[in-house]
C-alpha positions as CSV (number, residue, x, y, z in Angstrom):
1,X,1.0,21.5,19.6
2,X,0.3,17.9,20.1
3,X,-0.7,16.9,23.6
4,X,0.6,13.7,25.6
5,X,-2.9,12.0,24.4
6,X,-1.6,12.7,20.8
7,X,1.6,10.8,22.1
8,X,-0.1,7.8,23.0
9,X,-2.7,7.1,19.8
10,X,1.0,7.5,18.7
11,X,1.8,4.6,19.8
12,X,-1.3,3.0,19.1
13,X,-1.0,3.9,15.8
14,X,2.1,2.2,15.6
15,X,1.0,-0.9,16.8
16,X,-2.1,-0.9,15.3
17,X,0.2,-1.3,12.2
18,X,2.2,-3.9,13.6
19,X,-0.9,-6.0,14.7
20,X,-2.2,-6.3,11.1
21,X,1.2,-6.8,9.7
22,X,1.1,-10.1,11.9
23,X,-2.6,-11.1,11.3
24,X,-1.9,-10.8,7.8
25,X,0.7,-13.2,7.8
26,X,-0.7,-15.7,10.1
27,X,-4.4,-15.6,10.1
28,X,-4.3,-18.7,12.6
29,X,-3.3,-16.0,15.1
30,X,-7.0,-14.3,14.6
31,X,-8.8,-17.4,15.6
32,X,-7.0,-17.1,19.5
33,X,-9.3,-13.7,20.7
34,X,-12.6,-13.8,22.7
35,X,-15.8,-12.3,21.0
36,X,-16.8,-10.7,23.8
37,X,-13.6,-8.8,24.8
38,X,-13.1,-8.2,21.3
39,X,-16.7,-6.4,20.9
40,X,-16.0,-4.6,24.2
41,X,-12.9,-3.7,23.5
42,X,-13.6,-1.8,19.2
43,X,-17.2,-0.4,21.1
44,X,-15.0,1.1,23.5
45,X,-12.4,2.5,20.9
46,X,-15.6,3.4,19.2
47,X,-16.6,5.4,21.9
48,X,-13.3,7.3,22.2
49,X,-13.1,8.4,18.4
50,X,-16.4,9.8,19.2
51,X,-15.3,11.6,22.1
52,X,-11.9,12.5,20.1
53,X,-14.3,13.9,17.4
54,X,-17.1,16.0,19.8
55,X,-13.5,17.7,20.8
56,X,-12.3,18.4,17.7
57,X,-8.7,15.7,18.4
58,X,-8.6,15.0,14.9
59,X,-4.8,13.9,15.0
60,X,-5.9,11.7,17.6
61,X,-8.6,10.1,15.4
62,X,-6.4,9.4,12.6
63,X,-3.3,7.6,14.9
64,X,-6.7,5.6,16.7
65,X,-7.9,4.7,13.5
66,X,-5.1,1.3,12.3
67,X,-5.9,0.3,15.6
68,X,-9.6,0.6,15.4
69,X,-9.5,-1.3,12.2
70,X,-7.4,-4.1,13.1
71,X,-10.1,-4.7,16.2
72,X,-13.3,-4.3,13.7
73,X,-11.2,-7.2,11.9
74,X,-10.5,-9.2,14.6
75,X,-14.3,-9.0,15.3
76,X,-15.4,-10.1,11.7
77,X,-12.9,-12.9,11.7
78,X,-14.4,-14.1,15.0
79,X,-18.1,-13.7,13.8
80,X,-17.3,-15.3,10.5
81,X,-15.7,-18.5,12.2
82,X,-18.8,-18.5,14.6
83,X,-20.6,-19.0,11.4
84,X,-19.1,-21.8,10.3
């Protein structure tokens, strides 16, 4: 039976999908986030899936996981302009 935490990494999920729909068509858009916020924010989803996994909310690490990814890109993109 899937809990109301279930129906909210639903959501996430969903926009987690939407969010790299739109970095992949503007990249420009990638270039407007803070490093900082954007490492606190994927260590803190990072975090969660842990906790998700110690208590066995497997559906809820799969509908975190788009939205963990689209984060760990964000955080790349921002590293790799840093760079240059």
């Amino acid at each position: 039976m899937p809990t109301t935490l279930d129906l909210g990494n639903f959501f996430l999920f969903i926009s987690g999908f939407l969010m790299i729909r739109t970095a992949y068509r503007d990249r420009q858009v990638l270039k407007g986030y803070d490093l900082a916020g954007s490492l606190l924010l994927a260590t803190g989803i990072t975090f969660a899936l842990i906790f998700y996994a110690e208590m066995g909310y497997w559906l809820s690490i799969l509908l975190t996981l788009p939205n963990y990814c689209y984060w760990l890109v964000v955080v790349a993109s921002l590293l790799s302009a840093r760079r240059n």
